[in-house]
N, C-alpha and C positions, 0 to 999 in steps of 0.2 A: 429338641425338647423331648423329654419322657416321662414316663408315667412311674412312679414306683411306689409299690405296694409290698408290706411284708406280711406274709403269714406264719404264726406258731402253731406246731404240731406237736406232738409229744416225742415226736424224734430228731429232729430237728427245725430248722426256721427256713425257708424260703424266700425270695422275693419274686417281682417282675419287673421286666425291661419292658415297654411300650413304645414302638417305633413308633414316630411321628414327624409328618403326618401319615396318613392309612398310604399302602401300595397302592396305586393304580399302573395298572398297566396295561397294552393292547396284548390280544390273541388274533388268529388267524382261522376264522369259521371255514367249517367244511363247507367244500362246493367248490364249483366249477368259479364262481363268481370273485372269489377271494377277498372278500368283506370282513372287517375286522370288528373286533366285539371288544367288550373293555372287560377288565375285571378291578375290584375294588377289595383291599382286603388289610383290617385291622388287625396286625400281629402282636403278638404278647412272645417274650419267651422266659421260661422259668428259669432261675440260679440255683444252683443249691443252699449259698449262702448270701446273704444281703451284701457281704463285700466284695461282693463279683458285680455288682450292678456297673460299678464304673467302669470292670474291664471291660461289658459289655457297649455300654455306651463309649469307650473310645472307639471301640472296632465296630462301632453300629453302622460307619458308610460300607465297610467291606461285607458284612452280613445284608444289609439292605440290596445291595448291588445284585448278590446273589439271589435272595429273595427274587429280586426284578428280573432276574434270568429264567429264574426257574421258571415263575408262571409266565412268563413271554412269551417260551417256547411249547407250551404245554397243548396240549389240541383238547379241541370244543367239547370233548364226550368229558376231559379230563376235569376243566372248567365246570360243566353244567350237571356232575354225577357227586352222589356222597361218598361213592368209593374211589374216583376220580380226586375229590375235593382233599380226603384223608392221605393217596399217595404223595400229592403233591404238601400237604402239612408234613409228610414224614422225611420226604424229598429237600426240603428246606431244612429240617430239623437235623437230617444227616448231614448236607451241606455248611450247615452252622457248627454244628461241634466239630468237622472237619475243618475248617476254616480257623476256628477259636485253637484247636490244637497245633496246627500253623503256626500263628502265631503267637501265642502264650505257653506251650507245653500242656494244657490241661483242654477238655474240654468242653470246663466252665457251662453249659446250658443243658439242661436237665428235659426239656420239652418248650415245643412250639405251641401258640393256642391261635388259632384263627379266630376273634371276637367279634369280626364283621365281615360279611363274604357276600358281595353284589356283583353280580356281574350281566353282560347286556350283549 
């Protein structure tokens, strides 16, 4: 299921892809203890054009996957920091149009938006 919204600009039209449901996934807290923390996180990513929405949602398990990777692997400063939070939105974001140029030739995603970000 996803979310799509378009917006007009004077230069062009946009829309959004909204993966659903939110990422959850474990991290690995620092310390000697090895306890693990969740993180929660509502993704958006922008198109340039509205008729990308579908390409995106075919290819939204292989984008998600990565998504899942990425903040799994991510350490606790990375999680619980804004500068932290913003590498890893960009980390995905690079991840995705590499992925999208994979496999479509283009790649199709303009920006990632993190709309929900909890983590424990």
């Amino acid at each position: 299921m996803c979310l799509l919204s378009t917006v007009a600009s004077a230069q062009d039209d946009v829309a959004y892809y909204g993966f659903e449901p939110d990422i959850t996934t474990n991290y690995l807290k620092e310390g000697n203890d090895y306890r693990l923390g969740f993180v929660r996180v509502a993704v958006e990513v922008m198109v340039p054009d509205p008729s990308y929405v579908s390409v995106v949602e075919h290819h939204a398990p292989l984008i998600r996957d990565a998504f899942i990777q990425i903040l799994s692997t991510a350490s606790e400063h990375q999680i619980k920091t804004m500068t932290g939070r913003d590498q890893l939105r960009l980390k995905c974001y690079e991840r995705a149009q590499e992925l999208m140029t994979q496999e479509t030739g283009n790649p199709v995603i303009k920006q990632v938006i993190f709309t929900k970000y909890l983590y424990q």
